[in-house]
C-alpha positions as CSV (number, residue, x, y, z in Angstrom):
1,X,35.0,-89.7,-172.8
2,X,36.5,-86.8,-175.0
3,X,35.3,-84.3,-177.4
4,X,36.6,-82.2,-179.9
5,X,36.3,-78.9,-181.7
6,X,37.5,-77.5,-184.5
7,X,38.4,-73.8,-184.9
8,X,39.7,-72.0,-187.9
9,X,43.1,-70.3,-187.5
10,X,43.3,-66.4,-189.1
11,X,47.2,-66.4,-189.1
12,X,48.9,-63.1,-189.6
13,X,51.9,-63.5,-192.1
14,X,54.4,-64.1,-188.8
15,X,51.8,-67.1,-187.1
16,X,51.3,-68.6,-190.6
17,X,55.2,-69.0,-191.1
18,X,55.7,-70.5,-187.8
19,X,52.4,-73.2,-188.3
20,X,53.9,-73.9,-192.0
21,X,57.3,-75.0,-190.3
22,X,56.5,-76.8,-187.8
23,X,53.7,-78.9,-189.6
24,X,56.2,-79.4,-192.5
25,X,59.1,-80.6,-189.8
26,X,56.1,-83.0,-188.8
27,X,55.6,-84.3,-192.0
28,X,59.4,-84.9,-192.3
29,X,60.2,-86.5,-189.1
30,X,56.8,-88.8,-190.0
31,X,59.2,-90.1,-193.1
32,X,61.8,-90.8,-191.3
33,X,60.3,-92.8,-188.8
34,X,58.5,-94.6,-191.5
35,X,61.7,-95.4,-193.8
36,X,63.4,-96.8,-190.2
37,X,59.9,-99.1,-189.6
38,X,59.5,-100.1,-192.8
39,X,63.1,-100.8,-192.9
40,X,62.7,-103.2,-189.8
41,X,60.6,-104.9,-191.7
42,X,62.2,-105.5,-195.1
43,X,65.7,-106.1,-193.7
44,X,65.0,-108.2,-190.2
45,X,61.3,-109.2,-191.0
46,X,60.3,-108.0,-187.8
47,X,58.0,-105.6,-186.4
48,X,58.7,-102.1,-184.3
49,X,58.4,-101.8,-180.8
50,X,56.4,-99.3,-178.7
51,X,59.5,-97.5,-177.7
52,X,62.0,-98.0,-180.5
53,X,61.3,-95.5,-182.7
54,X,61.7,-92.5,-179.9
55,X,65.3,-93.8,-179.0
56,X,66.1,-94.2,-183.0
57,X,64.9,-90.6,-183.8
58,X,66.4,-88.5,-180.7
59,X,69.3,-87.8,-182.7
60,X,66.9,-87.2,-186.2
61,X,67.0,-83.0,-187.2
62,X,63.4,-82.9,-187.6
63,X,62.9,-84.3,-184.5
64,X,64.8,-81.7,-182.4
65,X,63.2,-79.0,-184.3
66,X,59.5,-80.4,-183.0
67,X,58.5,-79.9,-179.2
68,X,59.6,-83.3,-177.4
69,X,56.5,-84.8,-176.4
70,X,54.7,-83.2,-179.8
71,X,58.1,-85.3,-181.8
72,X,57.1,-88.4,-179.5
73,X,53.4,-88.7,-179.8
74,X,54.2,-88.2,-183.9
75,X,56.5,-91.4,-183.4
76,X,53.8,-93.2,-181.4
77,X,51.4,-93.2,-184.2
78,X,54.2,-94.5,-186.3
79,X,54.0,-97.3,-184.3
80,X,50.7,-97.8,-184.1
81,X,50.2,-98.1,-187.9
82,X,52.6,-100.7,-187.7
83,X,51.0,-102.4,-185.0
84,X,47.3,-101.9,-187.1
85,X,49.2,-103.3,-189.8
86,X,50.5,-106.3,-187.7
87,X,46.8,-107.1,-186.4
88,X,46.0,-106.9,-190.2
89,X,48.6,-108.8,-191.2
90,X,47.4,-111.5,-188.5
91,X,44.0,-111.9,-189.7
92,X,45.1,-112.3,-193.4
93,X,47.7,-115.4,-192.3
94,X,44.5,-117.0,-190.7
95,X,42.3,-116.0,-194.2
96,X,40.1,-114.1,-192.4
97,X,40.6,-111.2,-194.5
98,X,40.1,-111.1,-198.1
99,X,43.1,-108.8,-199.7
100,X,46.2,-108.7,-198.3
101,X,47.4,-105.5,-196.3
102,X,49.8,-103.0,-197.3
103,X,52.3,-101.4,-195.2
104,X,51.5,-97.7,-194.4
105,X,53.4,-95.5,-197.2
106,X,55.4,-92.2,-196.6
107,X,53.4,-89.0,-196.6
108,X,53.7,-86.9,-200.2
109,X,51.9,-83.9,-198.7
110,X,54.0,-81.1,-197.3
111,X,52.4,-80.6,-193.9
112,X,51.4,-82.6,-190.7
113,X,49.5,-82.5,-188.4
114,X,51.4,-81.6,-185.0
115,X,49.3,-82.2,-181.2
116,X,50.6,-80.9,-178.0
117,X,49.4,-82.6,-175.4
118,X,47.9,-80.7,-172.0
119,X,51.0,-80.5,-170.3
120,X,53.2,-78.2,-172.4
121,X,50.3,-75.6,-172.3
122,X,49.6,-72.8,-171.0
123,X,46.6,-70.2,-170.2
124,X,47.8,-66.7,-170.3
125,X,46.3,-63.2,-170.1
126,X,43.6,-62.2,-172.9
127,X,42.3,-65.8,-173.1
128,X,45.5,-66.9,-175.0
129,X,47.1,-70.3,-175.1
130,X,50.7,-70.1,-175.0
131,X,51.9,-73.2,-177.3
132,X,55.9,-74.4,-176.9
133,X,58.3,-74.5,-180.1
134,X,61.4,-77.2,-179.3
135,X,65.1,-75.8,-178.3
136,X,66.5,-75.8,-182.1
137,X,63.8,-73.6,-182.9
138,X,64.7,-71.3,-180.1
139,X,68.7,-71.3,-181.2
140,X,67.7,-70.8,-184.8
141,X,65.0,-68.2,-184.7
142,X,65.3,-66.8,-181.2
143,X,61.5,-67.9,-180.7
144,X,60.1,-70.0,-178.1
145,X,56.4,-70.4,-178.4
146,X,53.5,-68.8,-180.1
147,X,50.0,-68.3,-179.1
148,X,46.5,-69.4,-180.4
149,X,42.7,-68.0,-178.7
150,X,40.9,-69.7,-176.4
151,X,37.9,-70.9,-177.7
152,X,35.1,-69.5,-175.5
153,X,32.6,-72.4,-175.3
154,X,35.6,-74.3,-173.3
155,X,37.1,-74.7,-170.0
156,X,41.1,-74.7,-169.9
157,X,41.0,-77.4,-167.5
158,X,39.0,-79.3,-169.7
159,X,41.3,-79.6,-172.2
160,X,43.9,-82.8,-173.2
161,X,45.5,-81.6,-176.2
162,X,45.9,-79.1,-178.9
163,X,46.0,-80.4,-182.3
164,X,47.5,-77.9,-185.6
165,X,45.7,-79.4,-188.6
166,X,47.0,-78.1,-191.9
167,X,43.6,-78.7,-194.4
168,X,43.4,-77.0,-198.1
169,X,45.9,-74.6,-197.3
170,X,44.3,-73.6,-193.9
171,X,45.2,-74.3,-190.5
172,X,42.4,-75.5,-188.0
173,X,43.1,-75.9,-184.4
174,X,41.8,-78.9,-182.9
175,X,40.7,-79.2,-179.2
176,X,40.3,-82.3,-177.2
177,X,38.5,-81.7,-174.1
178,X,36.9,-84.1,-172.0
179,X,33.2,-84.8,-171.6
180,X,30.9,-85.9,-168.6
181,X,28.2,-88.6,-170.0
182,X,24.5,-86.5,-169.6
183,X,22.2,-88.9,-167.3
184,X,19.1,-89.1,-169.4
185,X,15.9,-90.7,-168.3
186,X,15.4,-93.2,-171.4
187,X,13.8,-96.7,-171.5
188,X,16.0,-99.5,-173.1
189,X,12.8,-101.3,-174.1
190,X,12.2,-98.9,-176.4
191,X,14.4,-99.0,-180.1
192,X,14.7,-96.6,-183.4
193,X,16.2,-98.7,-186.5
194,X,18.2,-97.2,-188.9
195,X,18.7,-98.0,-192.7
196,X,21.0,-95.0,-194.8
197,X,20.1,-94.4,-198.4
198,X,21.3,-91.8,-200.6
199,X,18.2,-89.7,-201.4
200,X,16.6,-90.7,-198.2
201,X,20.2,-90.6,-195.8
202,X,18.5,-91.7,-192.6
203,X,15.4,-93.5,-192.5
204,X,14.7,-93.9,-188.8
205,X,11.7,-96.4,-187.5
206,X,10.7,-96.5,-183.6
207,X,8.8,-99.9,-182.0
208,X,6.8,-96.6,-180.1
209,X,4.8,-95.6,-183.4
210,X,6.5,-92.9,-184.9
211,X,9.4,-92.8,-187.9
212,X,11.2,-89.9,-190.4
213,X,13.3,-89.6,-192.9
214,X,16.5,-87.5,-193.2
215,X,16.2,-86.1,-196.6
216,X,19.5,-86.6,-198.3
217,X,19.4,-85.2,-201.4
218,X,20.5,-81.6,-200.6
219,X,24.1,-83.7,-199.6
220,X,24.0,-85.3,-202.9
221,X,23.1,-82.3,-204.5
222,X,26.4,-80.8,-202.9
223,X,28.7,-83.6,-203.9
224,X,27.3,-83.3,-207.4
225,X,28.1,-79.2,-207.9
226,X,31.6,-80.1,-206.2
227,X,32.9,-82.8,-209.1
228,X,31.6,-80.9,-212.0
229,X,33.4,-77.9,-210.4
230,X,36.5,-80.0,-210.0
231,X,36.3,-81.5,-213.7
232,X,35.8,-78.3,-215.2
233,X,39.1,-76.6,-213.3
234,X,41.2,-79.8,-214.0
235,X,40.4,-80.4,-217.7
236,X,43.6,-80.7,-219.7
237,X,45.4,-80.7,-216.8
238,X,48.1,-83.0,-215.3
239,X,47.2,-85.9,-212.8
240,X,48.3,-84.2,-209.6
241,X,47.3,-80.6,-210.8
242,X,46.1,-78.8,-207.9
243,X,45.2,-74.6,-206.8
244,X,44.0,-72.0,-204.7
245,X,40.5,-72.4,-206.3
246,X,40.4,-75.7,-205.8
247,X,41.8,-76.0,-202.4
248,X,38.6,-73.1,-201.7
249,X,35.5,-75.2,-202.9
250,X,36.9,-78.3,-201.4
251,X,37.3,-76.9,-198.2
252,X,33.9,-75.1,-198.7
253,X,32.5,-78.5,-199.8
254,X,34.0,-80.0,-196.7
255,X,32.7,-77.7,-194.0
256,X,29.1,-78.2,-195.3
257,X,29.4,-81.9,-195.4
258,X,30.6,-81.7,-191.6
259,X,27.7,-79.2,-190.7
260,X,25.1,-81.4,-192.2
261,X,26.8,-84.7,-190.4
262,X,26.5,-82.5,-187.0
263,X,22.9,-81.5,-187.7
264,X,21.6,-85.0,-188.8
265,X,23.5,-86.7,-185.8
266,X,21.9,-84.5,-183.7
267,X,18.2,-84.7,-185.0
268,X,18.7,-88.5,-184.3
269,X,19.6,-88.2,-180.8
270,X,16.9,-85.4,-179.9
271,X,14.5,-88.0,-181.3
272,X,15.7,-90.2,-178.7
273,X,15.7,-88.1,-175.7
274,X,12.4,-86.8,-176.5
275,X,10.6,-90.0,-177.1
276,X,13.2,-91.8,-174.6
277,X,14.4,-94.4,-176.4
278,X,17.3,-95.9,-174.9
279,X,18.5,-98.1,-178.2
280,X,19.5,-97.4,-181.5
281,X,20.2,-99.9,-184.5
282,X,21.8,-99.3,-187.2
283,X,22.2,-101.1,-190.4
284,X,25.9,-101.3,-192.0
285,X,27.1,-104.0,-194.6
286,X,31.0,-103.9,-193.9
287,X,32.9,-103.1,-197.2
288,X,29.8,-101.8,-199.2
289,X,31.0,-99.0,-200.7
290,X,34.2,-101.2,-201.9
291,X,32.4,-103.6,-203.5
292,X,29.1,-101.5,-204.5
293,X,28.6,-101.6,-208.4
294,X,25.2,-99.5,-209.2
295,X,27.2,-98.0,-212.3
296,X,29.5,-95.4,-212.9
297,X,27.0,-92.2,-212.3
298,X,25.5,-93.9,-208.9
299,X,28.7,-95.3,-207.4
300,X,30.3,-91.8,-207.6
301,X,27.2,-90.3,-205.8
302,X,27.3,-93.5,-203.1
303,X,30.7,-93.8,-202.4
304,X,30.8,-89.7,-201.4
305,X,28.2,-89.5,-199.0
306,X,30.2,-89.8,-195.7
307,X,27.8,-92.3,-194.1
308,X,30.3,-94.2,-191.9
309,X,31.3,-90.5,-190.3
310,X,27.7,-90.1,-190.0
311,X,27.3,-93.6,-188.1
312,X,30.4,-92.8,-185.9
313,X,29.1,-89.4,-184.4
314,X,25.7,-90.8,-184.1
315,X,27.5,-93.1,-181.8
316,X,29.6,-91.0,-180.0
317,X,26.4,-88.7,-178.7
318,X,24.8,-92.4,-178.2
319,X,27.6,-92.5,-175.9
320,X,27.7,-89.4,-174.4
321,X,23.5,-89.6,-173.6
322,X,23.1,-93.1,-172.4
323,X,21.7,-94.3,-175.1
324,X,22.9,-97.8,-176.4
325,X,24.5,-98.2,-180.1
326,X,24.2,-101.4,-181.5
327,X,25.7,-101.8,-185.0
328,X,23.9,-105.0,-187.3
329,X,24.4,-106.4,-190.7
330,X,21.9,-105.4,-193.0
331,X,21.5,-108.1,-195.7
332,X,18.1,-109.2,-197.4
333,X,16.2,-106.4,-195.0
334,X,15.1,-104.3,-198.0
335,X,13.8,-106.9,-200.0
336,X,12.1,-109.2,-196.7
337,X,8.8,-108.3,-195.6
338,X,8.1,-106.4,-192.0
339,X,4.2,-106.8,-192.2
340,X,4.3,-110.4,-193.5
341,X,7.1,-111.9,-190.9
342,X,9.6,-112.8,-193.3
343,X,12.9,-115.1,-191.9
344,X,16.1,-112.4,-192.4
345,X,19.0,-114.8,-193.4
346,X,22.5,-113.2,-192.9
347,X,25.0,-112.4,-195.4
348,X,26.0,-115.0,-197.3
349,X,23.0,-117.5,-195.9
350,X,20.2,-117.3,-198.1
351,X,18.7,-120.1,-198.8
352,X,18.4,-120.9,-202.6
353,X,14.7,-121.5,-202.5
354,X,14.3,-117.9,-200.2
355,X,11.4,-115.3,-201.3
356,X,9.9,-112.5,-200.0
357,X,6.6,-112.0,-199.3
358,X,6.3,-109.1,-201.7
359,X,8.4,-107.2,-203.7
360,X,9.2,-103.7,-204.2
361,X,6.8,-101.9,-207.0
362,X,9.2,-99.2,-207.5
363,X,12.0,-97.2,-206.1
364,X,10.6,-96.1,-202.6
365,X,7.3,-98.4,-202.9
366,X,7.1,-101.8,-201.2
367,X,3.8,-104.0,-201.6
368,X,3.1,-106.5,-199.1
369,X,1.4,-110.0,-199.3
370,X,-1.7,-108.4,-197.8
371,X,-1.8,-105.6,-201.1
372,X,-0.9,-102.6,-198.1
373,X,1.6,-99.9,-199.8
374,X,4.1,-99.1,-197.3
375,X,7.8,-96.7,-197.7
376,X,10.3,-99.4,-198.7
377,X,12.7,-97.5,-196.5
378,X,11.0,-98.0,-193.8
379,X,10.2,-101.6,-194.4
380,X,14.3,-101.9,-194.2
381,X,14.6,-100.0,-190.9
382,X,12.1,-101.9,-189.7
383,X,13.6,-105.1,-190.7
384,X,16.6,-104.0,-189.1
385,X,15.1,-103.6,-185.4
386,X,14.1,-107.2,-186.2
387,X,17.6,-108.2,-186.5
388,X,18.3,-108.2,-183.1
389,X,15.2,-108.1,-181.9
390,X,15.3,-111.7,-180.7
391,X,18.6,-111.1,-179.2
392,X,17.8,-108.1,-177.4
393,X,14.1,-109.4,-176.4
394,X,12.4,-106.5,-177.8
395,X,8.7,-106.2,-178.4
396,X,8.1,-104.7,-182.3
397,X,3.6,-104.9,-181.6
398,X,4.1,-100.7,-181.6
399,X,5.7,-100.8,-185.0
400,X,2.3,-99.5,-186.3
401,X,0.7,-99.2,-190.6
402,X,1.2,-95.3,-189.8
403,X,4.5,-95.2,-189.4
404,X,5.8,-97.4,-192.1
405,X,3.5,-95.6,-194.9
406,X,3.7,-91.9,-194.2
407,X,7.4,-91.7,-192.2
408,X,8.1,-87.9,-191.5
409,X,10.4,-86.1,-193.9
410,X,12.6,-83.7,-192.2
411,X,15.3,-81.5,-194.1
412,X,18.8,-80.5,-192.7
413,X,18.7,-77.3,-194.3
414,X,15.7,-75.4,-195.1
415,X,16.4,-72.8,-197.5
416,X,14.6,-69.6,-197.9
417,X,13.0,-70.8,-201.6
418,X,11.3,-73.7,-198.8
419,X,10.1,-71.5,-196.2
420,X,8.5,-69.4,-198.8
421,X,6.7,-72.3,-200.6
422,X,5.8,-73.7,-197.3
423,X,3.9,-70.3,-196.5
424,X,2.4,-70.0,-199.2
425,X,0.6,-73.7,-199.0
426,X,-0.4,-72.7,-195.8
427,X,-2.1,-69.8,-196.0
428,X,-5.6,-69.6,-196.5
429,X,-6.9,-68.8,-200.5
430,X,-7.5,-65.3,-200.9
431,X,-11.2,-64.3,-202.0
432,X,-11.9,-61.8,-204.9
């Protein structure tokens, strides 16, 4: 199992120079080896093998420039494009997929990423990494490697590869290291459902009792101030305008979105370990935000919350604790009824005389048959454990009133305007 971590790079004029070649060489030699694939494919209808591109490109400029095995592992993920767009390409000849793929197109950006895998680095004095340039760089500029800090949180043994990611004019070093699993003392019996909202990102039901609610609004709120930024800058400007100030609050936009993934993720799986619950489901209609039409104001505020990047570190730390992630369709589980016992067709199954129970009074507000009130969020989470709960043999009796009426609201950030507030209605009254 690997991790990684990201570090911002504070290049001096000479380091910044060197990381603009090299990922700009990279972005070059990822061309070529796309024309020759794509080539292949117009010309002999055939598809690339695993190998064929390093033999083709040994003689390529931009090749030679690059480190070897940095030039090689950029060739391999030619390939495997090509060979994700075979698979695709498979399922679509069989109609199992709905639009027909496209082959991957060339890069128009300037700069590549570049990785350098474990065995062309080196640890040298004052917790530097000494990081190889290839011979034609050494000819042309009489300079064979450059060095990058060790980041102190990591073990140099630990590490796989080095990664030089050009983002919004910055460079971020990338660090894969590998991770041993955390033996944790959780019960498989016990399950939290998860159904993902927009103002309510992660509403997060347990069979033990208990549920929150990851407040999502401050990430909305975020995505909102960065478009009306954007449209402001780029009004009366051409299609593919793009600056400094606009690289800046995209970045900045981008960090915060990551931090606030990181944190979320992270509440989730504390949750688990504290109350040792050894499954997670969670809800995900494949291809929602592609064909989600709530309008032109809510799609843009949908489509921009990173949910699936959410789901995906939820499920690495799943992996990395023990915990089981099971992944479930999610259809009808918003408007079926929990309390009541309502049958959950699948996607695309509903019968045409199908009816819930009850209905939803308003946004946030489900009513059951039996007139209780409950958090229609949490009627969906709910719902969701009860996907597979017949599957997975789970007992949903702890499922309580409690927990699906008042789930626990729990922000990501909590600013100081909250803190204050909170004081406030905590204190006792003051008498006069």
């Amino acid at each position: 199992m690997y991790g990684c971590q990201q570090v911002l790079i504070h290049p001096n004029p000479d380091l910044k120079a060197i990381l603009s070649f090299i990922c700009s060489q990279s972005n070059n030699l990822s061309n070529c080896a796309l024309y020759y694939a794509r080539q292949i494919w117009f010309k002999a209808k055939r598809y690339i093998t695993k190998f064929e591109l390093d033999k083709e490109m040994k003689s390529n400029r931009h090749f030679q420039t690059l480190y070897s095995q940095s030039a090689q592992q950029l060739c391999r993920s030619v390939y495997e494009s090509f060979a994700s767009f075979k698979q695709l390409n498979a399922l679509y000849q069989r109609g199992e997929l709905l639009e027909r793929p496209r082959l991957p197109k060339y890069r128009k950006n300037g700069l590549n990423s570049v990785s350098y895998p474990k065995q062309g680095l080196r640890l040298i004095e004052d917790g530097q990494i000494r990081i190889p340039l290839g011979q034609t760089v050494k000819v042309w500029f009489k300079l064979d490697s450059f060095t990058l800090p060790m980041p102190s949180n990591l073990s140099f043994d630990s590490i796989r590869e080095v990664r030089i990611l050009p983002i919004n004019r910055c460079f971020y070093a990338e660090f894969i290291y590998q991770v041993d699993p955390v033996v944790s003392d959780v019960d498989k019996s016990r399950v939290l459902g998860i159904d993902h909202g927009l103002k309510n990102w992660l509403t997060c039901v347990d069979n033990i009792g208990t549920s929150f609610i990851v407040d999502g609004r401050h990430i909305k709120s975020l995505n909102r101030w960065y478009n009306k930024q954007v449209a402001t800058i780029k009004e009366n400007k051409s299609q593919g305008f793009w600056s400094n100030k606009l690289a800046a609050i995209t970045e900045k936009r981008n960090r915060q979105i990551r931090d606030g993934i990181n944190k979320t993720a992270r509440i989730v799986i504390n949750h688990c370990l504290e109350n040792r619950i050894g499954r997670v489901v969670f809800g995900w209609g494949q291809g929602i935000k592609q064909e989600i039409n709530l309008g032109k104001k809510c799609n843009q505020q949908f489509v921009q919350i990173p949910t699936a990047r959410l789901k995906q570190r939820i499920e690495q730390l799943c992996q990395q604790y023990g915990i089981e992630f099971i992944k479930t369709e999610e259809a009808n589980t918003s408007t079926a009824s929990f309390v009541d016992g309502d049958t959950l067709p699948k996607h695309g199954e509903k019968p045409n005389d199908w009816k819930s129970s009850g209905r939803r009074v308003k946004r946030g507000l489900f009513r059951t048959a039996m007139n209780w009130y409950i958090n229609a969020d949490a009627n969906g989470a709910a719902n969701i454990i009860r996907k597979v709960s017949t599957t997975l043999g789970l007992d949903l009796s702890g499922v309580c009133r409690g927990a699906l009426t008042h789930p626990t609201r729990i922000y990501i950030w909590v600013t100081a305007k909250k803190k204050q507030r909170d004081a406030v209605l905590t204190c006792p009254v003051a008498s006069f």
